[in-house]
RONU-89690 format. One record per residue (C-alpha): residue in one letter; x, z, y. Coordinates in steps of 0.5 Angstrom, whole numbers, padded with zeros to 4 digits. Example, Ala and Ser with C-alpha at 12.3 -4.5 7.8 and 13.67 -1.06 7.14 Angstrom:
<nodes>
("a"; (0025; 0016; -0009))
("s"; (0027; 0014; -0002))
</nodes>
This chain:
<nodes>
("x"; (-0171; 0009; 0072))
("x"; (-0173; 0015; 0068))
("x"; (-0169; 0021; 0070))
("x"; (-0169; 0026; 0063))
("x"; (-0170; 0023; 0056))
("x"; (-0175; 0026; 0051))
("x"; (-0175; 0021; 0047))
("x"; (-0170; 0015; 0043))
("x"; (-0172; 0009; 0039))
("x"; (-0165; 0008; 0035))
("x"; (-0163; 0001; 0032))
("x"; (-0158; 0002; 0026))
("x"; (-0157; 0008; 0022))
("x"; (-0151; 0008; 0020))
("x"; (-0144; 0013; 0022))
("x"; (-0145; 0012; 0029))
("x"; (-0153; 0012; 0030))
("x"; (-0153; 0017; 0025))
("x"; (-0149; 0022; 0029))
("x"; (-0152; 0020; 0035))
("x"; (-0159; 0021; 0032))
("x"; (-0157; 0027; 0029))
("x"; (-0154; 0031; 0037))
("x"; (-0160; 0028; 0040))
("x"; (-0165; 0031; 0035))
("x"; (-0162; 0038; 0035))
("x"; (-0163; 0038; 0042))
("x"; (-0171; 0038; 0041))
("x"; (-0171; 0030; 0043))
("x"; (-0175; 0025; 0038))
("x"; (-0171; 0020; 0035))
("x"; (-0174; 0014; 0032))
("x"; (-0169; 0011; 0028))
("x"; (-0169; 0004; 0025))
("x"; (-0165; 0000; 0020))
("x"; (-0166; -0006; 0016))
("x"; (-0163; -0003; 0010))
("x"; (-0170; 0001; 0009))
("x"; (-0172; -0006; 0006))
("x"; (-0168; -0005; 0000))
("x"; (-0171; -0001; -0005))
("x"; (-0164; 0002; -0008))
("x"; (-0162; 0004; -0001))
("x"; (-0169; 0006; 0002))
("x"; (-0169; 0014; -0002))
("x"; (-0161; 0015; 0001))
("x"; (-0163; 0014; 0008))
("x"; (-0170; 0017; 0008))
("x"; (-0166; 0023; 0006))
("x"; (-0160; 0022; 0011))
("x"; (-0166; 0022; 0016))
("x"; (-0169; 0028; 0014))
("x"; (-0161; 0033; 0014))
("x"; (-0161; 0029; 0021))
("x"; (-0168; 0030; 0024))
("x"; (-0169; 0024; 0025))
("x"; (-0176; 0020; 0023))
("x"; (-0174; 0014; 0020))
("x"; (-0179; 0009; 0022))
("x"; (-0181; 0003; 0017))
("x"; (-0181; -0003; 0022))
("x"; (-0177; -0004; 0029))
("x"; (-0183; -0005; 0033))
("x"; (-0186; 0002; 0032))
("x"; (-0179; 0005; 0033))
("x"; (-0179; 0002; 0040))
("x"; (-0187; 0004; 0042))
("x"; (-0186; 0009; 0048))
("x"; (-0180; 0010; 0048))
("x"; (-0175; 0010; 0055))
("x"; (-0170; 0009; 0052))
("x"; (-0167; 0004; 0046))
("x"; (-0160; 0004; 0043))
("x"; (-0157; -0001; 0039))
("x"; (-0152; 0001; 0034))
("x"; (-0151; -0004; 0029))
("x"; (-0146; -0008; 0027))
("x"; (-0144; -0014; 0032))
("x"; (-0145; -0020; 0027))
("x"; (-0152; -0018; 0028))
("x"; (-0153; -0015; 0035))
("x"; (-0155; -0021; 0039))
("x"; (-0160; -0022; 0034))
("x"; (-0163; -0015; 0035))
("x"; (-0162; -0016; 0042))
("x"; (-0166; -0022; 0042))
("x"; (-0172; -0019; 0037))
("x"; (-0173; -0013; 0042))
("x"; (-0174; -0018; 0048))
("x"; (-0180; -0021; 0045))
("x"; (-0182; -0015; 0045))
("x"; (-0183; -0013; 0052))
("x"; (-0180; -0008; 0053))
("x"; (-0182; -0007; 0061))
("x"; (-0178; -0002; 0064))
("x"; (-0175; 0000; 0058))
("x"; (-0167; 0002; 0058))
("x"; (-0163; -0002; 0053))
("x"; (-0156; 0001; 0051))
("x"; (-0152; -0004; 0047))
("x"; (-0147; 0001; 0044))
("x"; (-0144; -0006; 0040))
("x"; (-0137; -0008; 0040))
("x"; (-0138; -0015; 0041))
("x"; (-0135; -0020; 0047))
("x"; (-0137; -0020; 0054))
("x"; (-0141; -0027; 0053))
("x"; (-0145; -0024; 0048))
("x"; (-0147; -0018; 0051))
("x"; (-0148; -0022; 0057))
("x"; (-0153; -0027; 0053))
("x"; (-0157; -0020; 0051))
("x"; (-0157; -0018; 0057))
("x"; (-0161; -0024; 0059))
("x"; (-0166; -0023; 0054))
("x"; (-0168; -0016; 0055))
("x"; (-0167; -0017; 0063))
("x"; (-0172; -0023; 0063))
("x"; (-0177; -0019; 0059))
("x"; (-0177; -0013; 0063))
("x"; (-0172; -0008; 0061))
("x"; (-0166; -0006; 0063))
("x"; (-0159; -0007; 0059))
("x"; (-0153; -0003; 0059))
("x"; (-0147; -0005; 0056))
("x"; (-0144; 0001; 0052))
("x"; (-0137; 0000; 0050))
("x"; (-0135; 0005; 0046))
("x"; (-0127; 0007; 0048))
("x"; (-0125; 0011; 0041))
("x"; (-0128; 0014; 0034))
("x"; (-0135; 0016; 0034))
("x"; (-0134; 0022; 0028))
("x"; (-0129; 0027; 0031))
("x"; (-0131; 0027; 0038))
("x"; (-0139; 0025; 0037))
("x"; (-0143; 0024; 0043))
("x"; (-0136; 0026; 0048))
("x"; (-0134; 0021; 0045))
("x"; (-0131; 0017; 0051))
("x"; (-0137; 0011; 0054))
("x"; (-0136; 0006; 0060))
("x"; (-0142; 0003; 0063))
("x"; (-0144; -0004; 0065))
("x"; (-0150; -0006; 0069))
("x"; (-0154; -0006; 0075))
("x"; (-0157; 0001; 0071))
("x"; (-0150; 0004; 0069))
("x"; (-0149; 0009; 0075))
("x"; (-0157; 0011; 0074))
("x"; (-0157; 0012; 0067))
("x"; (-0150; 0017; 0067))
("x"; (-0154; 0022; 0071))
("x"; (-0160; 0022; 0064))
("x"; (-0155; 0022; 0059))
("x"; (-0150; 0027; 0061))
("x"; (-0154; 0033; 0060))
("x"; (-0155; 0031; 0054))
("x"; (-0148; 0031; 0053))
("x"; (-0146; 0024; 0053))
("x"; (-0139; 0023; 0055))
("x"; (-0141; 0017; 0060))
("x"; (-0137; 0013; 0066))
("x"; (-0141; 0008; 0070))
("x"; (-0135; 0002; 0070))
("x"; (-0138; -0004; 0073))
("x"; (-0146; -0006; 0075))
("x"; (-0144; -0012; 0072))
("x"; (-0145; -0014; 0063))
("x"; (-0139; -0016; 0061))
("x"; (-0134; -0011; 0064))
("x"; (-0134; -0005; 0061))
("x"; (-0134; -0009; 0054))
("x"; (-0128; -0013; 0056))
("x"; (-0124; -0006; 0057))
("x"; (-0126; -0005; 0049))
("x"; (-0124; -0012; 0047))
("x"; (-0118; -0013; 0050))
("x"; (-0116; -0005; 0048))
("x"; (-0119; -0008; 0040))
("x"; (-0114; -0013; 0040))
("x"; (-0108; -0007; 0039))
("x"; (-0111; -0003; 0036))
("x"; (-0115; -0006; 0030))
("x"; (-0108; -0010; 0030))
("x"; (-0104; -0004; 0028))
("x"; (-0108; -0002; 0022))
("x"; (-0107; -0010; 0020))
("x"; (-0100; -0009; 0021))
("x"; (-0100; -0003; 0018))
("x"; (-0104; -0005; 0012))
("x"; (-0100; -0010; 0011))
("x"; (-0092; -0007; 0012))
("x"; (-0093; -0001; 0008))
("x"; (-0098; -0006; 0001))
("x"; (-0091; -0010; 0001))
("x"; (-0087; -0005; 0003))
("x"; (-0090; 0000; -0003))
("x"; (-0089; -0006; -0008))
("x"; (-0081; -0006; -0007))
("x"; (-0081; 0001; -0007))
("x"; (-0078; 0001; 0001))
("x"; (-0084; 0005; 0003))
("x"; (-0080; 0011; 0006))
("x"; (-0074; 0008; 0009))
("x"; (-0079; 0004; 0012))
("x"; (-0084; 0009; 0015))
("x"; (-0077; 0013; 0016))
("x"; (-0075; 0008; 0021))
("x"; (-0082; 0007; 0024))
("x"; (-0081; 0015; 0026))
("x"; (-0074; 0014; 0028))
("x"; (-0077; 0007; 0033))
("x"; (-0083; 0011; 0036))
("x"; (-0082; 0019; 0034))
("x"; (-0089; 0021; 0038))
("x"; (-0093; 0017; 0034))
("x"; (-0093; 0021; 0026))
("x"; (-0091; 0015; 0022))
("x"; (-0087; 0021; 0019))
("x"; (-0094; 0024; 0018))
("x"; (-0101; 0023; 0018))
("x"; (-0102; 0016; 0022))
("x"; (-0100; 0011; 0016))
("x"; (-0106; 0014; 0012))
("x"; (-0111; 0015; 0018))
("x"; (-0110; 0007; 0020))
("x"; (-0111; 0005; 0013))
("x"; (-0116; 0008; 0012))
("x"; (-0120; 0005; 0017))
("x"; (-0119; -0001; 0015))
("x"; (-0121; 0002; 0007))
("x"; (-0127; 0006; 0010))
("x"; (-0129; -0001; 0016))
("x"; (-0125; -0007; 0014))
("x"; (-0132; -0010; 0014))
("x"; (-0135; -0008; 0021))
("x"; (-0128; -0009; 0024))
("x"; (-0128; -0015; 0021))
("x"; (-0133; -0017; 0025))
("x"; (-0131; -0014; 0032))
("x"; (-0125; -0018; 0031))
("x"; (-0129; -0024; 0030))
("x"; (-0132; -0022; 0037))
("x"; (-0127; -0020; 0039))
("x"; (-0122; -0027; 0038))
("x"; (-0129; -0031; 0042))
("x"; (-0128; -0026; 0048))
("x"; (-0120; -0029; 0048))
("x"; (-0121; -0036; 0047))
("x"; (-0127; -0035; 0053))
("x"; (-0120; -0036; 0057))
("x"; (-0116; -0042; 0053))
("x"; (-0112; -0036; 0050))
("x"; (-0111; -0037; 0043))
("x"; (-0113; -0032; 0039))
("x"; (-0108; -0032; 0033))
("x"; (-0108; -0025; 0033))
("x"; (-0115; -0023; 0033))
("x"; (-0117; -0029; 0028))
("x"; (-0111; -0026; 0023))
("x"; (-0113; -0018; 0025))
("x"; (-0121; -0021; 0023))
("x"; (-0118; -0023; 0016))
("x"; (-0115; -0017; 0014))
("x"; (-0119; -0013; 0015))
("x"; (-0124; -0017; 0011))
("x"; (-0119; -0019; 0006))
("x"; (-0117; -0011; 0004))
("x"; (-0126; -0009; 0003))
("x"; (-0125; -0016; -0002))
("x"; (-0120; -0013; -0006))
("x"; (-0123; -0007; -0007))
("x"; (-0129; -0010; -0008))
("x"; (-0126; -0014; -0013))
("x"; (-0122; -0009; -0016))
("x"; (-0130; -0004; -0015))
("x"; (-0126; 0001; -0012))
("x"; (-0130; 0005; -0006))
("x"; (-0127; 0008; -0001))
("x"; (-0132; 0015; -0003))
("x"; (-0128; 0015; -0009))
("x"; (-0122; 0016; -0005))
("x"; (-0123; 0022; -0001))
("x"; (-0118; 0025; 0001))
("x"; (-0115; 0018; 0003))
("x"; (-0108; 0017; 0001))
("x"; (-0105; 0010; 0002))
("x"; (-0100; 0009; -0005))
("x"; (-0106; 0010; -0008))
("x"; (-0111; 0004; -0006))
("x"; (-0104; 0000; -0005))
("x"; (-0102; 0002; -0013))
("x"; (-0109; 0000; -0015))
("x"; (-0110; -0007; -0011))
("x"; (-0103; -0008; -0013))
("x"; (-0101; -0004; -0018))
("x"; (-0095; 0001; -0019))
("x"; (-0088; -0001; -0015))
("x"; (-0082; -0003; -0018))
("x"; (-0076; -0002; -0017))
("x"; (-0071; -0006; -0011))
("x"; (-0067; -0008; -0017))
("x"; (-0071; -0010; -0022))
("x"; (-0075; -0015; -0017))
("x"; (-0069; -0018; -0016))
</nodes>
């Protein structure tokens, strides 16, 4: 396996692959980057453009963005990740890495492990641990797979915040997944608290005893604005990983009630705003009353509703 890595062939240039793509390239490695949006002719111009303030060559075809190179990673949305896992295998990527940043179920990385491994490449489960933005490439990634101890060594000089977690596909994702469950949970249950909550015009005593139950948390402060703009920005995505997610519960007979309704608010808040043709780029800087008033409509007050 190679030891240093000159050049990257990026699946998915979204937030996470344009922020990687970006690191990488100011580092002097070449960063061919795909995505399928490029066949869109009203995105085509915003993400040629993207690729220029990153310094990454935006590539019009997923074969040319993997010619040559020693290293793929994929960076698209779950929905879609085995699909892109199954079209690089036929094409061959022998002695290839293959590093599956996606958030999907163990068993789905496992059937895309298999079709890279059985056309001569080499696939890594990535789990990616926290929020890509703030960190970057120290963002926190566990490694699984019979390449993970060998690829640390190749992608920490570049500054890739990596750990080696098991030789087996499957593991490392399953920490994500689990770990998904609450955390994608807490912004639904956010979500769905403070929109009712600022209907009946209770939200402050609601926040106020939230503060008073669990003091460390900020729900005096900044967090019930950060977790419901997550779902305002990702509801989609997360949406997505939660279906995964719920797939990876049930794999042991559990009953993914949870995840299944995690999954549906998520979408359900990107449904509304998009009904309402509301965009979270208008929002910024993000306050929750705002989004909540404009799906829902000001508060009333306590009295007048009963």
């Amino acid at each position: 396996m190679t030891t240093s890595i000159d050049s990257v062939g990026l699946i998915g240039f979204g937030e996470v692959g344009a922020i990687i793509g970006q690191d990488l390239a100011a580092q002097g490695v070449r960063v061919m980057a795909f995505d399928r949006l490029i066949e869109d002719p009203e995105r085509r111009v915003a993400l040629q453009e993207k690729a220029r303030i990153c310094g990454v060559i935006l590539m019009e075809s997923l074969e040319r963005t993997i010619d040559h190179v020693p290293l793929i990673i994929s960076a698209v949305t779950a929905g879609c990740a085995l699909e892109v896992a199954r079209a690089i295998a036929t094409r061959h990527p022998h002695g290839q890495l293959f590093v599956d940043l996606n958030s999907v179920s163990p068993r789905t990385k496992q059937l895309a492990g298999e079709a890279i491994e059985g056309s001569g490449g080499h696939y890594i489960d990535a789990a990616v641990m926290a929020p890509v933005p703030p960190q970057r490439l120290k963002t926190p990634i566990l490694l699984g797979g019979g390449q993970a101890r060998a690829l640390v060594g190749a992608l920490q000089p570049l500054g890739f915040n990596v750990r080696a977690f098991s030789d087996k596909v499957g593991v490392a994702s399953a920490v994500k997944m689990c770990r998904s469950v609450m955390i994608k949970g807490l912004e639904a249950l956010t979500t769905e608290c403070l929109s009712a909550a600022r209907q009946y015009g209770v939200e402050k005593p609601v926040l106020e005893s939230l503060h008073q139950s669990f003091p460390s948390m900020g729900w005096n402060a900044d967090l019930p604005h950060y977790l419901i703009s997550r779902v305002a920005e990702h509801g989609r995505r997360r949406s997505e990983e939660m279906i995964e997610v719920a797939k990876a519960v049930e794999e042991f007979g559990i009953p993914p009630r949870m995840s299944q309704a995690i999954a549906a608010v998520q979408a359900g808040m990107l449904d509304a705003m998009d009904e309402a043709e509301i965009q979270y780029c208008d929002m910024v800087p993000f306050d929750w009353t705002y989004l909540v008033d404009a799906l829902y409509g000001e508060h009333v007050d306590p009295q007048q509703k009963s």
